[in-house]
N, CA, C and O atoms as a MOPAC input file, in Angstrom:
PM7 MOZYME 1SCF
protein

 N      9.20500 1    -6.49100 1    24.32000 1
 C      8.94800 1    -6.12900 1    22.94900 1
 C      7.47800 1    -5.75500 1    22.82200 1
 O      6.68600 1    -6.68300 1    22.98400 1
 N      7.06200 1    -4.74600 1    22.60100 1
 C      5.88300 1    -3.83600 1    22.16600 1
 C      5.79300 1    -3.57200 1    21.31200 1
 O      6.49100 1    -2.66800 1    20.85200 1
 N      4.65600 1    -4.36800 1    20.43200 1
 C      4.65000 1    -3.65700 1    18.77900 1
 C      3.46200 1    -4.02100 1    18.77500 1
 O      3.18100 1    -5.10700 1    18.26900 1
 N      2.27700 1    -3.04500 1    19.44800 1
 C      1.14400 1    -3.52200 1    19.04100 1
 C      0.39900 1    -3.64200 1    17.40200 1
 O     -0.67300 1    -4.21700 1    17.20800 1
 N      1.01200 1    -3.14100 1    16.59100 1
 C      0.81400 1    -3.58300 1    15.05700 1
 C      1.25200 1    -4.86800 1    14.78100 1
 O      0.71300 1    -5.56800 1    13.92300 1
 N      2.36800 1    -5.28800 1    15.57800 1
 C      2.04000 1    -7.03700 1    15.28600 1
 C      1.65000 1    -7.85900 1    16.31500 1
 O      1.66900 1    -7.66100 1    17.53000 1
 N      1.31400 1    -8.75300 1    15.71000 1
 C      0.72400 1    -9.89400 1    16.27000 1
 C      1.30100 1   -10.94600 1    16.49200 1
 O      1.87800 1   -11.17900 1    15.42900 1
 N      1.64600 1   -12.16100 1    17.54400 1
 C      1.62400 1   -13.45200 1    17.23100 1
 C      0.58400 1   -14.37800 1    18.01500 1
 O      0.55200 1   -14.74300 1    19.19000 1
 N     -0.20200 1   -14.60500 1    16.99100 1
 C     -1.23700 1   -16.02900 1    17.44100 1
 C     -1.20700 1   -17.41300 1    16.78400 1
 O     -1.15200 1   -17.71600 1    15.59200 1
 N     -1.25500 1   -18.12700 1    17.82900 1
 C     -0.64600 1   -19.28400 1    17.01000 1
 C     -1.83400 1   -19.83300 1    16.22700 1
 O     -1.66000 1   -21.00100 1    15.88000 1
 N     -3.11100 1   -19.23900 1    15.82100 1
 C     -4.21300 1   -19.76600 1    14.76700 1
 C     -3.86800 1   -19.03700 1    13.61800 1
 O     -4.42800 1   -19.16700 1    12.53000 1
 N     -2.71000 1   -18.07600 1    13.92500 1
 C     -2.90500 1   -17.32400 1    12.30100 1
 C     -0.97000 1   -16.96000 1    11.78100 1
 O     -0.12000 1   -16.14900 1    12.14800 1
 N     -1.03500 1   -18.28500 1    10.60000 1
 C      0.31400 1   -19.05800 1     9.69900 1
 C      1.09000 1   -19.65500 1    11.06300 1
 O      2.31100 1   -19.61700 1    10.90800 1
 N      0.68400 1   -20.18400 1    12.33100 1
 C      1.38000 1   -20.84600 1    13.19400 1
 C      2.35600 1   -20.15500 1    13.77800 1
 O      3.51200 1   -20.56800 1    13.86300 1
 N      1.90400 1   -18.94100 1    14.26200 1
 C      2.18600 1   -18.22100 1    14.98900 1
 C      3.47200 1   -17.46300 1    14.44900 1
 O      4.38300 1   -17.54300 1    15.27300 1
 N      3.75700 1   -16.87400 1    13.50700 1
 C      4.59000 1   -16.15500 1    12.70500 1
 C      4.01900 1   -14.87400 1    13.00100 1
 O      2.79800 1   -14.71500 1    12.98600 1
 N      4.91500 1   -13.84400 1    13.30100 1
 C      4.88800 1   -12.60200 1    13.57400 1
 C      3.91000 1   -11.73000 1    12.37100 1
 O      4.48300 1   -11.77800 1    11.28200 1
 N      3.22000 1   -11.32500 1    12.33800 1
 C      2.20300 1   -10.52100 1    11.38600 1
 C      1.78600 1    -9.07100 1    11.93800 1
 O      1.84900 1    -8.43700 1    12.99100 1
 N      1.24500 1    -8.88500 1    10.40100 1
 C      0.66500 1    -7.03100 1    11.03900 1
 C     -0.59700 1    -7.36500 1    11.32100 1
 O     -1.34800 1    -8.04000 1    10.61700 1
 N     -0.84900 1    -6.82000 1    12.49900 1
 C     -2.71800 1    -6.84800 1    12.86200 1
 C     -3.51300 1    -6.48600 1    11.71500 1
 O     -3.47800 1    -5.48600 1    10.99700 1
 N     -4.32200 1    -7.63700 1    11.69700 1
 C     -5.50100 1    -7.47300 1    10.60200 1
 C     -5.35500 1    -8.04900 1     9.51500 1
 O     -6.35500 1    -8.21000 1     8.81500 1
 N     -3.67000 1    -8.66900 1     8.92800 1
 C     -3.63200 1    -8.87400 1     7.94400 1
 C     -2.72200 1   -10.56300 1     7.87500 1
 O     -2.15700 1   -10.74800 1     8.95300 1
 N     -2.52400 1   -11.59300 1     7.00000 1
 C     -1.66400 1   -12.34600 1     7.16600 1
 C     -0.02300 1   -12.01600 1     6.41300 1
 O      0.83400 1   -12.82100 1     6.04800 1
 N     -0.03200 1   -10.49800 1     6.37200 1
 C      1.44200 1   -10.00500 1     5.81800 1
 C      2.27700 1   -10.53600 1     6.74200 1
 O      1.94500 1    -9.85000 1     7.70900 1
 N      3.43200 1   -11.52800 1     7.29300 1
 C      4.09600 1   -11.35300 1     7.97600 1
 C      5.22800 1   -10.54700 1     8.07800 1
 O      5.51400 1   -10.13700 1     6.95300 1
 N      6.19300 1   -10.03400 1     9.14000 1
 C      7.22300 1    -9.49100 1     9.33100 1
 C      7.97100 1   -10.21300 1     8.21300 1
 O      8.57800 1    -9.77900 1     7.23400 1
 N      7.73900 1   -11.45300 1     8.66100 1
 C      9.48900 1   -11.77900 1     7.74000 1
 C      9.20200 1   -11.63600 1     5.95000 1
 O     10.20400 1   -11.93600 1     5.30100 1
 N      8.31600 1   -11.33800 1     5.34200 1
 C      7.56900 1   -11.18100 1     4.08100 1
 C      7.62900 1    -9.68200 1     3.74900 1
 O      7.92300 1    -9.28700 1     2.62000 1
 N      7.26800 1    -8.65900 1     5.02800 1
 C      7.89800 1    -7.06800 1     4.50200 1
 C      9.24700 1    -6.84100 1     4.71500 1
 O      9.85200 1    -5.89000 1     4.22100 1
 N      9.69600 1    -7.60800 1     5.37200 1
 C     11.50100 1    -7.52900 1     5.65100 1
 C     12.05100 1    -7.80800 1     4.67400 1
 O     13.01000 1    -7.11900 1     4.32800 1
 N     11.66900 1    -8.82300 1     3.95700 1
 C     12.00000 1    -9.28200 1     2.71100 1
 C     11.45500 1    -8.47800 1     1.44700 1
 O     12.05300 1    -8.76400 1     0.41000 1
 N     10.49000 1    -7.57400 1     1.32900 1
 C     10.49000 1    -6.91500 1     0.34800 1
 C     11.32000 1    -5.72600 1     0.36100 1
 O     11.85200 1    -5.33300 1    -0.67800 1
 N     11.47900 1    -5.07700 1     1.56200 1
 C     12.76800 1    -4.09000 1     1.89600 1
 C     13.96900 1    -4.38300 1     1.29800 1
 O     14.47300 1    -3.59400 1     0.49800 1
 N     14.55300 1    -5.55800 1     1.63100 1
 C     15.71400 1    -6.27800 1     1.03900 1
 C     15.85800 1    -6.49900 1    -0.23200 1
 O     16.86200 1    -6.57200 1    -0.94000 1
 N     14.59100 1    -6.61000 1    -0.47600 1
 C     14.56700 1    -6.70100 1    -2.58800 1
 C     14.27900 1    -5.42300 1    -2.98200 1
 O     13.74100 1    -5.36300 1    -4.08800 1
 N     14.45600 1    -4.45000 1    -2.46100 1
 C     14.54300 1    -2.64400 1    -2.78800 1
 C     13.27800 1    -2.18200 1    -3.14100 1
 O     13.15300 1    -1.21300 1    -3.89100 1
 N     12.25800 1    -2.82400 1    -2.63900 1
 C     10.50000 1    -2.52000 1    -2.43200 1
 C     10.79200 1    -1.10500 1    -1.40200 1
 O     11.39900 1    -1.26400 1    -0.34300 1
 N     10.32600 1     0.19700 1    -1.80300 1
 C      9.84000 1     1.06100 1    -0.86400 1
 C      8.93900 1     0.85900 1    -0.12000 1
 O      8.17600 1    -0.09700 1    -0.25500 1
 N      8.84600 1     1.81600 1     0.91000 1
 C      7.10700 1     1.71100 1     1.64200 1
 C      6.13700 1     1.80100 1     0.84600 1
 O      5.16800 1     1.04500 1     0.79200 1
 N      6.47300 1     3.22500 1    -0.15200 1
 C      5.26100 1     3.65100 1    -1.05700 1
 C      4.65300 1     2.31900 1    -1.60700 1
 O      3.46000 1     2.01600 1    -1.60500 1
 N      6.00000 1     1.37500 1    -2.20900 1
 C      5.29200 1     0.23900 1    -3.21500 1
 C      4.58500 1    -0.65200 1    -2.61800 1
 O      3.44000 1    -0.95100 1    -2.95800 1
 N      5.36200 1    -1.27400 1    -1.44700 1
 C      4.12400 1    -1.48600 1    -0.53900 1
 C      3.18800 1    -1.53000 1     0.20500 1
 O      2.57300 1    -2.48500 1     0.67900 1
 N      3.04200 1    -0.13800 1     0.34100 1
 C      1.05700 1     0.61600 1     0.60600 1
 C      0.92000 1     0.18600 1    -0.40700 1
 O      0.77000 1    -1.03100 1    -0.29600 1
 N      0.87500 1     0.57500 1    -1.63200 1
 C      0.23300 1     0.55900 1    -3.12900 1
 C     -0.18200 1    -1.05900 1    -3.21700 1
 O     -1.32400 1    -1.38700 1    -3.54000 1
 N      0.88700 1    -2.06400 1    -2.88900 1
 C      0.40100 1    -2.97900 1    -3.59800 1
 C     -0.50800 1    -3.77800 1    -2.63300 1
 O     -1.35800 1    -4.52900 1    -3.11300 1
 N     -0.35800 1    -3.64300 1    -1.20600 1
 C     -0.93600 1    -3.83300 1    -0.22400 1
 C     -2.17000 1    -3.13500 1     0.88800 1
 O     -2.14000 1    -3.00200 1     2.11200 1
 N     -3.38800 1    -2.71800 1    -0.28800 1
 C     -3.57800 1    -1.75600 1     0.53100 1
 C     -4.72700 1    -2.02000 1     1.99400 1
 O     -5.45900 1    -2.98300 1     2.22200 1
 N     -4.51000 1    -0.76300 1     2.78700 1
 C     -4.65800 1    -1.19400 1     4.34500 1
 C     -3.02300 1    -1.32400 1     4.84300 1
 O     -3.04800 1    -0.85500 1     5.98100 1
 N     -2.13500 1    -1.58400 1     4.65300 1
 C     -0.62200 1    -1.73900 1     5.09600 1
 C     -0.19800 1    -0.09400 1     5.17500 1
 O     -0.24700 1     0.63600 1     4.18500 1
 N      0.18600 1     0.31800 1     6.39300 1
 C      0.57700 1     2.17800 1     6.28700 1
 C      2.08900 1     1.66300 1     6.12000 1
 O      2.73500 1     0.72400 1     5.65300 1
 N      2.26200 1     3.07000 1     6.90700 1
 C      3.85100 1     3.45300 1     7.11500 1
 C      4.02400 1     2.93700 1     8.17400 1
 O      4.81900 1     1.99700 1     8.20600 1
 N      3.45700 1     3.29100 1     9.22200 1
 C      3.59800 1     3.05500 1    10.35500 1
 C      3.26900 1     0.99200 1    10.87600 1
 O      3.33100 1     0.51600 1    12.00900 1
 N      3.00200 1     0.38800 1     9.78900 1
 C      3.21900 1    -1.08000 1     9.81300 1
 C      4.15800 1    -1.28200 1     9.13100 1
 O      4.87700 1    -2.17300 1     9.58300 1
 N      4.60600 1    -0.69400 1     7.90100 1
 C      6.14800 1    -0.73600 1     7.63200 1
 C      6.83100 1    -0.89900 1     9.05900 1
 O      6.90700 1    -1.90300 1     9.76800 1
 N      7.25700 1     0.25700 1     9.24400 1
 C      7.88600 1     0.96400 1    10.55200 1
 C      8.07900 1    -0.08800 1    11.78400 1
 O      9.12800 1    -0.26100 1    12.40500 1
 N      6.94100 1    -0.69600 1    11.98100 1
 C      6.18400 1    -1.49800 1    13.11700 1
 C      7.32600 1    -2.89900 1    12.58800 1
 O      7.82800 1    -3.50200 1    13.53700 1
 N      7.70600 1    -3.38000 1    11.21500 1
 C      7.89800 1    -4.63700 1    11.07100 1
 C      9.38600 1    -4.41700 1    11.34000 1
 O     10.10300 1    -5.35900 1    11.67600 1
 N      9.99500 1    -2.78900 1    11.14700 1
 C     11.39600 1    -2.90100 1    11.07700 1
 C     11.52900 1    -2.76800 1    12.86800 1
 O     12.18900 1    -3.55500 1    13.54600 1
 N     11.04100 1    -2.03800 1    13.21300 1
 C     11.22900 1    -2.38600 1    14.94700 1
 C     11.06400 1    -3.05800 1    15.34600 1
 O     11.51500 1    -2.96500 1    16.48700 1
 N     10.28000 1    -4.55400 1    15.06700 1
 C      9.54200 1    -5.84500 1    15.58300 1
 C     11.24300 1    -6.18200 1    15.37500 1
 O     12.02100 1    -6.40700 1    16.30200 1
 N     11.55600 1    -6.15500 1    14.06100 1
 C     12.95700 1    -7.37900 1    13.62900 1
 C     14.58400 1    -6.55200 1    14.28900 1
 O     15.69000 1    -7.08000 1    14.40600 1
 N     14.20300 1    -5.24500 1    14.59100 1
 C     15.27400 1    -4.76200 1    15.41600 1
 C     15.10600 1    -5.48800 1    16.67900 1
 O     15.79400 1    -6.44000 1    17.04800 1
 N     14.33300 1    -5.06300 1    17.17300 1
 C     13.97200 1    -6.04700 1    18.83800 1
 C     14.51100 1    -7.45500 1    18.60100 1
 O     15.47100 1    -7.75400 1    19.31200 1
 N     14.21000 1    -8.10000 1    17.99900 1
 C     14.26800 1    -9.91000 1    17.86800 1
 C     15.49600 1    -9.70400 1    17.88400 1
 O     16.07300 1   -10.17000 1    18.86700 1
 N     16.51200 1    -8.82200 1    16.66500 1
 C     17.79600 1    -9.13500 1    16.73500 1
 C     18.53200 1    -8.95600 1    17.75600 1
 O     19.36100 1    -9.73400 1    18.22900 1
 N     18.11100 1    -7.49100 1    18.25700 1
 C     19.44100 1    -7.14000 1    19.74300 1
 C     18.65100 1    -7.90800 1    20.61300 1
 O     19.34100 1    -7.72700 1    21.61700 1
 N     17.52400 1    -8.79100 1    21.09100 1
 C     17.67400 1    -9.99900 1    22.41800 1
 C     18.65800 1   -10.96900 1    21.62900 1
 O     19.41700 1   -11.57100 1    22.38800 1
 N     18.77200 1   -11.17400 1    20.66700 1
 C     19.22700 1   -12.15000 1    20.28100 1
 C     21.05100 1   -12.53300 1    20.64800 1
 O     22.03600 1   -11.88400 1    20.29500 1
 N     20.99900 1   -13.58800 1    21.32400 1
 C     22.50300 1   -13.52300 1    21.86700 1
 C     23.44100 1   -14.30200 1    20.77100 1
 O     23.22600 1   -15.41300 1    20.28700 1
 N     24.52900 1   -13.42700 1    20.51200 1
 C     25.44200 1   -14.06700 1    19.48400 1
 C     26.95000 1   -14.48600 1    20.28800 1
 O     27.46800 1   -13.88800 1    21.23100 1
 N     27.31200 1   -15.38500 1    19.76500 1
 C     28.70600 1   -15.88300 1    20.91600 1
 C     30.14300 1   -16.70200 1    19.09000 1
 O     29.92400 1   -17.44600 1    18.13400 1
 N     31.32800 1   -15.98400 1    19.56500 1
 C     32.16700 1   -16.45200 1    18.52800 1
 C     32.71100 1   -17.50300 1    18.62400 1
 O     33.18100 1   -17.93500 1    19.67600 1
 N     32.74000 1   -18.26600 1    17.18100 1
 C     32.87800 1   -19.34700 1    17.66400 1
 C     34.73000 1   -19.39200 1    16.58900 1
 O     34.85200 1   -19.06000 1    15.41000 1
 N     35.74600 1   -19.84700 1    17.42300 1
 C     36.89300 1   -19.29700 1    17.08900 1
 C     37.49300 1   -21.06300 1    16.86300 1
 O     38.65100 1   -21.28000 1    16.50600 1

């Protein structure tokens, strides 16, 4: 997984996935996506945050999901 727009260090929110430079985490723009926040609204309300850290948080949480192994439980 390569996303040099994020980060994880464990001195900054205990090592929660973030955009470089900022303490926005992934799971905080994932979640404004989900509440029908555009990119535009969040450049605007975030500014320093592009497109391309949008972009960066939805490929960070694509990656996490497909390693992620799912098994049915019947």
């Amino acid at each position: 997984m390569s996303a040099p727009r994020i980060v994880v260090d464990a001195n900054i929110l205990t090592g929660k996935p973030v955009i470089r430079g900022t303490r926005l985490t992934v799971e905080f723009v994932i979640g404004l996506l989900a509440d029908g926040w555009t990119q535009a609204e969040i450049e605007r309300q975030y500014p320093g945050v592009t497109a391309e850290d949008v972009a960066a948080c939805l490929a960070y949480a694509r990656d996490v999901l497909g390693a992620e192994k799912v098994y049915a439980l019947s």
